[in-house]
N, C-alpha and C positions, 0 to 999 in steps of 0.2 A: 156666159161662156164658161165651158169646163176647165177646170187651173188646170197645170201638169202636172205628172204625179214626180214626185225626186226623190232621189234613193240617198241615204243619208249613210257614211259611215265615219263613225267618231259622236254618236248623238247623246253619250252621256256627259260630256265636258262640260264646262261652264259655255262656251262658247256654244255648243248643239243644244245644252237646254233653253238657252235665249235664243236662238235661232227658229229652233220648232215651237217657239211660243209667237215669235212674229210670223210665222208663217203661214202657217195652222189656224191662224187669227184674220188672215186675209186668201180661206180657204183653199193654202194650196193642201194637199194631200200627199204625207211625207211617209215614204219605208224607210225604216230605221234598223239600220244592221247592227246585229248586236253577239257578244260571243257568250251572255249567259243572260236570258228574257225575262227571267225570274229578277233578280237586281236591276236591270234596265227599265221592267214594268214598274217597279216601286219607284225607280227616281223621272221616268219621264212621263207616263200618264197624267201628272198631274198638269201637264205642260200642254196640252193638246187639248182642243174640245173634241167630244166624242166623233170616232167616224171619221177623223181626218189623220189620227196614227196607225197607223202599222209597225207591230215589232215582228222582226224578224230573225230567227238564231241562227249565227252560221260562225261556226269557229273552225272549217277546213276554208278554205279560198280557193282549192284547186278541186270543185269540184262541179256538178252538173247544177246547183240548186242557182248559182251570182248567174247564172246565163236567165234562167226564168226571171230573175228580178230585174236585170235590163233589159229584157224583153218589153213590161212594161212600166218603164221610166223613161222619162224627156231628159233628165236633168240629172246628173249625179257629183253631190260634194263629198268631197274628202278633206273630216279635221281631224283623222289620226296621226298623234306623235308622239312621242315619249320623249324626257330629257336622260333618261340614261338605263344606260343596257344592263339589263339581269342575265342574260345569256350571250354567248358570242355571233357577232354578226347581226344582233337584234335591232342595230341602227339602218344597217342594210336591208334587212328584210321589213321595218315598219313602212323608210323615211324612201325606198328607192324600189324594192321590188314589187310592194304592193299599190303604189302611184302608178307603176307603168302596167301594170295587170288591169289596175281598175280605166286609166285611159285606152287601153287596148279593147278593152270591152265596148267603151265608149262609142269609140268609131267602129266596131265591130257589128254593133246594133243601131250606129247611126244617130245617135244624140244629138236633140241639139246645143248641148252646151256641159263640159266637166268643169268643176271648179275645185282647187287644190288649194289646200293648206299649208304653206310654205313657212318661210322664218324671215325676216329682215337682216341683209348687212354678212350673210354667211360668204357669197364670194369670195371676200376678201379673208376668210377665214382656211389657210390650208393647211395647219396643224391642227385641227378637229376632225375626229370622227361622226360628229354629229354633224358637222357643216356638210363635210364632203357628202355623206350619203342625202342630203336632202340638197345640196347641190344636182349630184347623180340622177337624182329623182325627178326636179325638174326638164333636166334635158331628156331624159328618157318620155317624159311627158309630152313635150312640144314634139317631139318624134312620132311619136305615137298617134298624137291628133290634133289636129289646126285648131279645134274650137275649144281651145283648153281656155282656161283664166287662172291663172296663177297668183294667189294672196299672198304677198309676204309683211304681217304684220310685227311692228315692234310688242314690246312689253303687251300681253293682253291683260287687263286686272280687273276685277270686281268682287265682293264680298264671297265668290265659290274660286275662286283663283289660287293658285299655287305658291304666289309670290309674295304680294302682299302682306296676306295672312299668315307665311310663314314667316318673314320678316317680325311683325309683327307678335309671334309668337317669340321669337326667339330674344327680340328689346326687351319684352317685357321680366324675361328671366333672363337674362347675360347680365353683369356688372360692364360688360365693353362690347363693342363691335368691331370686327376685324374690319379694314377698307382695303382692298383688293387694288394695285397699281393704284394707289393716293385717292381710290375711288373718284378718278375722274372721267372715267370712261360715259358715255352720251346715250340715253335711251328718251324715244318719243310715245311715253307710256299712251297707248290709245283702251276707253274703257272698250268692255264686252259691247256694250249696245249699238256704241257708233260702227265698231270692227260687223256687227252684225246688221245695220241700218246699210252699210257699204256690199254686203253682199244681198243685201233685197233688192239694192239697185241693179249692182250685175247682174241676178234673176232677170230683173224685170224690165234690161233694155241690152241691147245686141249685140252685148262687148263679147267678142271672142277672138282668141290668138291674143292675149292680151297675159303682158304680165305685173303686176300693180303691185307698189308699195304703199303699205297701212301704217299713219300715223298720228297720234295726237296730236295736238295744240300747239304742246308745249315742248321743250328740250331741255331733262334735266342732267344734273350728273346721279352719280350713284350715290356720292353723299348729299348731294340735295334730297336724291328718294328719302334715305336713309333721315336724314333730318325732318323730314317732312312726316314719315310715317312718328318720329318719334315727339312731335308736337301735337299730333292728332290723339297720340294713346298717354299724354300726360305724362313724357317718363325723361329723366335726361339721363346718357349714356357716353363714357369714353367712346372715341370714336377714334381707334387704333391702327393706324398703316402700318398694312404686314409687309415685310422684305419679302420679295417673290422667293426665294428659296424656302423659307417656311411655310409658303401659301402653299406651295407645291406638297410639302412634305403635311401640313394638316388636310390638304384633298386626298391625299393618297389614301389616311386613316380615314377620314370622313365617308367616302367614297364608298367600305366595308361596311356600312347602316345599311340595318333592314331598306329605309327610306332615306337616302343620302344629301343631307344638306350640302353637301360641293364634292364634284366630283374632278377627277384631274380633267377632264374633257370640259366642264362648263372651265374652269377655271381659262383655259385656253381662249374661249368665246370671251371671257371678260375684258381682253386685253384689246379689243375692237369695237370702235362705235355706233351705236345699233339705232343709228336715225336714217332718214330718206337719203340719199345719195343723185346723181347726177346719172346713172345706167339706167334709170326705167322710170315710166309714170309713176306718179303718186295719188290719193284721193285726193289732192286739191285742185291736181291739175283736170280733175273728170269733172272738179264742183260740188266734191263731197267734202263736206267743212263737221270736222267730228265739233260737238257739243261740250263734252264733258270734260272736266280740268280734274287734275290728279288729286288739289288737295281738298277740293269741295266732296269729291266722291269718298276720298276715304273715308271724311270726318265721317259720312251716314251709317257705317258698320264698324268702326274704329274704337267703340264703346265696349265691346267685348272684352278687348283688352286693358281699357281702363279698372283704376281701382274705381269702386260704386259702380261698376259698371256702365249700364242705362242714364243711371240716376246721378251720372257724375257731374264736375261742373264745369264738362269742356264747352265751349263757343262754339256753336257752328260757322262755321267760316262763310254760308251764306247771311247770315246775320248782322255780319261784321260789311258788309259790302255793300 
């Protein structure tokens, strides 16, 4: 039987290169939008076997070429997002206008199935700019077209991740860590592969209109992450509760980085707990039971930052079990 072909945008993330590699591996046949093919060929070709990627360039959205590409696709994901805006309204136009354009399309050409890239736990978030527009996003989505599927995963992390490894980065040169509201606030880190296992199931059975909370295992807090990441990389660190007035006032400078470690917008998101809630399904309740525990995964790329690197003499924490 001929797989569907699916139009992919956001396929250079950590999340689209494990996705096009499970995919691609069980012959679906993926377009891959991309806004510069030249970069996008170097990191995702290796991820595909021949004959089942397509790159495609398209850096306007408003124009005649995304009509021919759902023309011939069944299936269209969306994992673009940014955590913070270089230009104005650029939360709006990533998280709200380009959701309801590419669902419009959807139903336009008759899909059978969009699936959206959402956030966990933003509802309850109304002094964000980030929340609101990917709040916005969604409704404009379900609007737009009944067979949507809507992910909203917590923390996503894996050795290409943004999180971890900047954590990570920063332990191992800080003398302290800031902890943000007594770093108590609750994330259900879920790895890349399960958040990615869960959308080959939505592919591959008849969930539509459907909107799904993505979570791990486990519930930590932030200093549990924080303590966890710095057991793995051998390092121990003051672990320092900032008074929210200076958290505020270090986001504001921080915030001016080329690439901004906290910006006053995430700072806002930190003050809310970002596990499954009580308003929509979850993967456990479909029967999708994620794998992977936060501190066996790190230990496996967590050497980078150790001293000896490779060669150091942390435990793996499967060893120990």
């Amino acid at each position: 039987m001929k797989q569907k072909e699916i139009l992919l945008f956001g396929a250079t993330g950590q999340i689209g290169r494990n996705l096009i590699r499970k995919l691609t591996n069980r012959n679906y046949k993926i377009i891959a939008v991309t806004r510069n093919i030249h970069t996008a060929g170097y990191i995702l070709k290796t991820q595909a076997n021949p004959g089942y990627l397509e790159l495609v360039e398209l850096k306007n959205f408003q124009n005649n070429k995304i009509d021919d590409l759902f023309q011939k696709s069944k299936i269209c994901i969306n994992l673009i997002g940014i955590l913070n805006e270089k230009k104005k309204d650029e939360f709006k136009l990533i998280h709200s206008d380009l959701p309801a354009l590419l669902s419009k399309k959807s139903n336009d050409f008759q899909l059978d199935k969009f699936i959206h890239l959402s956030a966990l736990g933003i509802e309850k978030v109304a002094d964000s700019n980030y929340a609101l527009s990917k709040v916005d996003g969604e409704k404009r989505i379900r609007q737009n077209f009944q067979k949507s599927v809507i992910l909203k995963p917590s923390i996503v992390y894996s050795v290409d991740d943004k999180f971890t490894t900047k954590f990570m980065s920063l332990l191992s040169t800080l003398p302290f860590m800031p902890l943000y509201y007594n770093g108590k606030t609750k994330f259900s880190p879920i790895h890349v592969t399960d958040l990615v296992d869960i959308i080959f199931k939505i592919i591959e059975n008849k969930y539509n209109n459907l909107v799904l909370e993505c979570v791990g295992p486990e519930v930590l807090t932030f200093k549990e992450i924080i303590q966890k990441l710095l057991k793995s990389i051998n390092k121990k660190r003051i672990l320092l509760p900032l008074p929210l007035p200076f958290a505020k006032l270090t986001a504001k400078f921080l915030q001016l980085l080329p690439n901004p470690l906290l910006t006053e917008d995430q700072l806002k998101m930190l003050k809310y707990d970002n596990c499954k809630s009580e308003n929509f399904k979850n993967n456990y309740d479909l029967g999708y039971i994620p794998k992977k525990k936060f501190e066996i995964e790190i230990n496996k790329y967590s050497y980078n930052w150790r001293s000896g690197g490779q060669f150091s003499n942390q435990v793996d924490s499967n060893k120990s079990k």
